[in-house]
N, C-alpha and C positions, 0 to 999 in steps of 0.2 A: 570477531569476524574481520578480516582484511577488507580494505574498501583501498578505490584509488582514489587519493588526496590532493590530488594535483589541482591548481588551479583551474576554475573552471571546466575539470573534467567530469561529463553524467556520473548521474547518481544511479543508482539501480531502481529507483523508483523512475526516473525519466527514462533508463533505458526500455523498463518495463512501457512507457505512455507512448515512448517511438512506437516500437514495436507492432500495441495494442493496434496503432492506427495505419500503421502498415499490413497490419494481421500478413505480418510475415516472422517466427517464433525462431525460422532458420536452423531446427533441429531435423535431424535423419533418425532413422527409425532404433537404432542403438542408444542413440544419445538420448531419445524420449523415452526407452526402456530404465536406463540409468536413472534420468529424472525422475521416473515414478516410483522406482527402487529406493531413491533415495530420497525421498516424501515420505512412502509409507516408513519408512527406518526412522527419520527424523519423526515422525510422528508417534509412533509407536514408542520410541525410545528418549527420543531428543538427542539433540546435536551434539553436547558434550562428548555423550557415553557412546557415539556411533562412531565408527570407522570407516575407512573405505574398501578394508574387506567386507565389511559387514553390507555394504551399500553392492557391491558385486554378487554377494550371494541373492538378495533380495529381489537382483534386477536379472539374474540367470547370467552373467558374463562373469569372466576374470579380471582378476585386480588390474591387471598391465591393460585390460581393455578401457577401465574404469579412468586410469592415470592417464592413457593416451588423449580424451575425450576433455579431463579436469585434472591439470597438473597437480593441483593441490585443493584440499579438503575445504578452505575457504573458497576456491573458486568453486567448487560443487554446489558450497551451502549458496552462494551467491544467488547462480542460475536459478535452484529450487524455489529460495525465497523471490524472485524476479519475474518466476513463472507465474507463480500465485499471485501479484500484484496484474501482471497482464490480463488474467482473468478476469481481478475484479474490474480491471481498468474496461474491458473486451464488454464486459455487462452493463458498466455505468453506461458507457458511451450508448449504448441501447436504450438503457432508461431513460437517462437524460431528453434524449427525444420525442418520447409520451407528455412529458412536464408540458402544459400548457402556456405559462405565465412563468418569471423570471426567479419570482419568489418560490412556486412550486418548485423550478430548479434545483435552489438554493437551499428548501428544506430536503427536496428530495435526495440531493447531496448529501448531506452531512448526517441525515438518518443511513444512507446506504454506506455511508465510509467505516461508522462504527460498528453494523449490523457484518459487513463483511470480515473486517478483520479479528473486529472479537467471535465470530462465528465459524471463521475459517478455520478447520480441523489442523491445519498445519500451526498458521503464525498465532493466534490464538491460544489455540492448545500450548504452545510455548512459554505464551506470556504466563500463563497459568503453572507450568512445571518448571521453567528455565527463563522466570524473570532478568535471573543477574546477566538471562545471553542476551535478551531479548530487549526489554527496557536500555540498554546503556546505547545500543544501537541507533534508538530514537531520541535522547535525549544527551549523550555524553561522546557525539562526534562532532563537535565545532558549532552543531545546526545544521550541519547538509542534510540530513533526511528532513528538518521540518521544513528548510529552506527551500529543498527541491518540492515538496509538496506545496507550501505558500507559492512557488511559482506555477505549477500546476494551477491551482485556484486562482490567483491573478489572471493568467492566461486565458479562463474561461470568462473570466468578468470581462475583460476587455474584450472580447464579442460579445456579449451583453450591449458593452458601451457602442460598439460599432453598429450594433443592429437597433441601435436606438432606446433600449428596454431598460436601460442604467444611465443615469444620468454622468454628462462630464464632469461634472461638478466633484463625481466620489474619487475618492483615493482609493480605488483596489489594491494598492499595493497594500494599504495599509488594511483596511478592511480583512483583505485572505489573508494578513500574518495573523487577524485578529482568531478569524474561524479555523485556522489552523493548529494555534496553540490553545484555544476554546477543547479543540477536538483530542489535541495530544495529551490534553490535561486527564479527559474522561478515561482516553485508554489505559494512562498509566496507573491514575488514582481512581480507581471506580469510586462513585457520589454515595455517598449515604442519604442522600435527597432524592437526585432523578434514579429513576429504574433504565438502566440501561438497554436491558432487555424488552423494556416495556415501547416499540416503536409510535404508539401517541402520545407517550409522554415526550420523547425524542422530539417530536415531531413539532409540537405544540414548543418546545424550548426553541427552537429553530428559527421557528414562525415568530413568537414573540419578539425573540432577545438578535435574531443574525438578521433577519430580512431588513428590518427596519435599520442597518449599516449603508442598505444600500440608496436611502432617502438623502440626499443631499441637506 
């Protein structure tokens, strides 16, 4: 999948967390038809074997509507996959604010990041039939998708830190690169120990092994 590489330019996961908290997705009622056309296609199919005729027929428009919209079949997959992160982003940001205490945060974090993406009928269902599209994405682009996500995570600790509930003393930078590739590990290589699926075993790993990064 094409990605822009430029220095410093957003990731699709950060454009997705703009977004999320703008809750402004800035689609028109064609373009949302397309994107769901071309979700259910990519899901159903996967991304290799789909088209962009294929992505028109599914959404009820024509090709030239399809191309006018998404120049090109990477920029399509882009948005699709971008939509699906804003979502889960649109839900965290909800949960997040139940979480009591900074540690509940923190497990409740990293239980909902894996429970989303592996459960997500799109990115999910992917990793499962179209690893070789899937996987290289997250792990064989320089690091901008774990990096743009380590900043995410940083980002949240340091208002932790500002709101007093995390001590100065921690290194979040280093802490959310740790929880980060902790988490990119599970998605890519499912454990033959934790049950992934199992959310108190998640949960109990979380609590044990990630909360206690954040003790000075």
């Amino acid at each position: 999948m094409g990605r822009d590489t430029t220095p410093g330019s957003d990731s699709v996961l950060e454009r997705a967390f703009a977004e999320a908290l703008t809750q402004d997705p800035g689609t028109d009622e064609v373009t949302t038809r397309i994107l769901d056309g071309a979700y259910d296609q990519f899901r159903r199919i996967g991304i290799r074997r789909s088209t962009m005729e294929d992505v028109a027929r599914r959404a009820g428009v024509s090709r030239i509507t399809v191309y006018r919209r998404f120049t090109t079949k990477d920029t399509l997959v882009e948005h699709v996959i971008r939509r699906e992160f804003r979502r889960y982003f649109n839900e965290f940001l909800l949960e997040i604010k139940r979480a009591p205490t900074v540690a509940d945060r923190v497990v409740l974090g990293f239980t909902s990041a894996l429970r989303a993406i592996r459960g997500n009928p799109l990115i999910g269902g992917l990793m499962d039939v179209e690893p070789d599209v899937v996987v290289p994405s997250m792990v064989s682009d320089g690091g901008q998708t774990l990096a743009a996500v380590q900043r995410f995570v940083a980002s949240r600790l340091r208002l932790e830190q500002r709101a007093g509930t995390v001590s100065p003393a921690v290194d979040v930078e280093v802490v959310a690169e740790l929880m980060v590739r902790l988490s990119a590990s599970f998605l890519v290589t499912p454990s033959q120990v934790i049950d992934l699926d199992d959310d108190d075993q998640v949960r109990a790993l979380a609590r044990r092994y990630l909360v206690p990064m954040l003790e000075p």
